[in-house]
C-alpha positions as CSV (number, residue, x, y, z in Angstrom):
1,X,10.6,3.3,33.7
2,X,13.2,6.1,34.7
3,X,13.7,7.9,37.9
4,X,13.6,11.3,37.9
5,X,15.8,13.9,39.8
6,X,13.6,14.1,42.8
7,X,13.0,10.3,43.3
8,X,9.9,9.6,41.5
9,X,9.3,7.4,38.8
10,X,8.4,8.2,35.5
11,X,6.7,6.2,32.9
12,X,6.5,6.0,29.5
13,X,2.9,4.9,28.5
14,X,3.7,5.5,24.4
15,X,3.7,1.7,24.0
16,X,0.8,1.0,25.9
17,X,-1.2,3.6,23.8
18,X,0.5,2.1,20.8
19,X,-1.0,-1.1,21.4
20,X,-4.5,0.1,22.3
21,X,-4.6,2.1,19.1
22,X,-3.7,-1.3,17.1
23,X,-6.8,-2.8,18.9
24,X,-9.9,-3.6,18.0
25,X,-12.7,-3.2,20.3
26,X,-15.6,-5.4,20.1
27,X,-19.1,-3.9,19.5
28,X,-22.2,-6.3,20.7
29,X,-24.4,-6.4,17.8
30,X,-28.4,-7.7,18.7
31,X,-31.3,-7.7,15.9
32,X,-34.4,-5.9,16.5
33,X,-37.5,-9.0,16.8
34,X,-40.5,-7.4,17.6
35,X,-42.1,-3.4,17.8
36,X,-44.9,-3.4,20.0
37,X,-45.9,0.3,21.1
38,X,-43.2,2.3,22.2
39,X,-41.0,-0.9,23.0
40,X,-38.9,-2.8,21.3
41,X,-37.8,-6.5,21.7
42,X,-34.1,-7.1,20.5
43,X,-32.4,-10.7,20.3
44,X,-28.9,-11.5,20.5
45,X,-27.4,-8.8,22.8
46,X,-26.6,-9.6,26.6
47,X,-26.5,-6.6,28.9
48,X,-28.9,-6.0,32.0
49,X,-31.6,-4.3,33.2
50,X,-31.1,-0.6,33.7
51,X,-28.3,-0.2,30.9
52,X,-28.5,1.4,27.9
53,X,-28.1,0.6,24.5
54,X,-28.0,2.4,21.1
55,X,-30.8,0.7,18.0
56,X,-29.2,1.6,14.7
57,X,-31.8,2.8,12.2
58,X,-32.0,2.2,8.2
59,X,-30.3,5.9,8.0
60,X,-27.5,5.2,10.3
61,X,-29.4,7.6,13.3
62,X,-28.7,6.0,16.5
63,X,-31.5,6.1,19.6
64,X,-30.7,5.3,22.4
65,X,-32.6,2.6,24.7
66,X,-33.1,1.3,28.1
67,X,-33.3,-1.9,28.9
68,X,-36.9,-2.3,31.1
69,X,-37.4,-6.1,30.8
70,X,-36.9,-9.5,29.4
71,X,-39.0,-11.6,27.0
72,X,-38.3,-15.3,25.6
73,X,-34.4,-15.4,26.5
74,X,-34.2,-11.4,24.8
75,X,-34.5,-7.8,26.2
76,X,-37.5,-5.6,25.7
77,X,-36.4,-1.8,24.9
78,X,-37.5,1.4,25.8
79,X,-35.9,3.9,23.5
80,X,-35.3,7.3,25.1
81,X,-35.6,9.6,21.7
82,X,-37.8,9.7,18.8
């Protein structure tokens, strides 16, 4: 941190966004149980009702899906696209 001419601080954030760029973020990973209709009950992933997700297809497409319930300690999925 430096001080400027006019009394403020400045800050260098370079090694902060250093570090962050060296990180690895995790990704929660679930597996797709059950199709039933137009939802789809997913195992393994722990977020709540309301959020959204993304289910990864065979040819890397992405849709993305809302969680609308639970069923047998998993989340039951309404995807959003086609």
């Amino acid at each position: 941190m430096t001080t400027a001419q006019n009394n403020s601080l400045t800050v260098d954030f370079e090694p902060f966004h250093h570090v962050l760029r060296q990180t690895t973020l995790a990704r929660p990973k679930g597996v797709i149980t059950h199709v039933s209709g137009l939802t789809v009950e997913s195992s393994g992933l722990k977020i709540g009702l309301g959020q959204l997700c993304q289910i990864r297809l065979h040819d890397n497409r992405r849709v993305e899906a809302e969680v609308i319930g639970f069923r047998k300690g998993g989340l039951v999925l309404l995807p959003l696209d086609s």
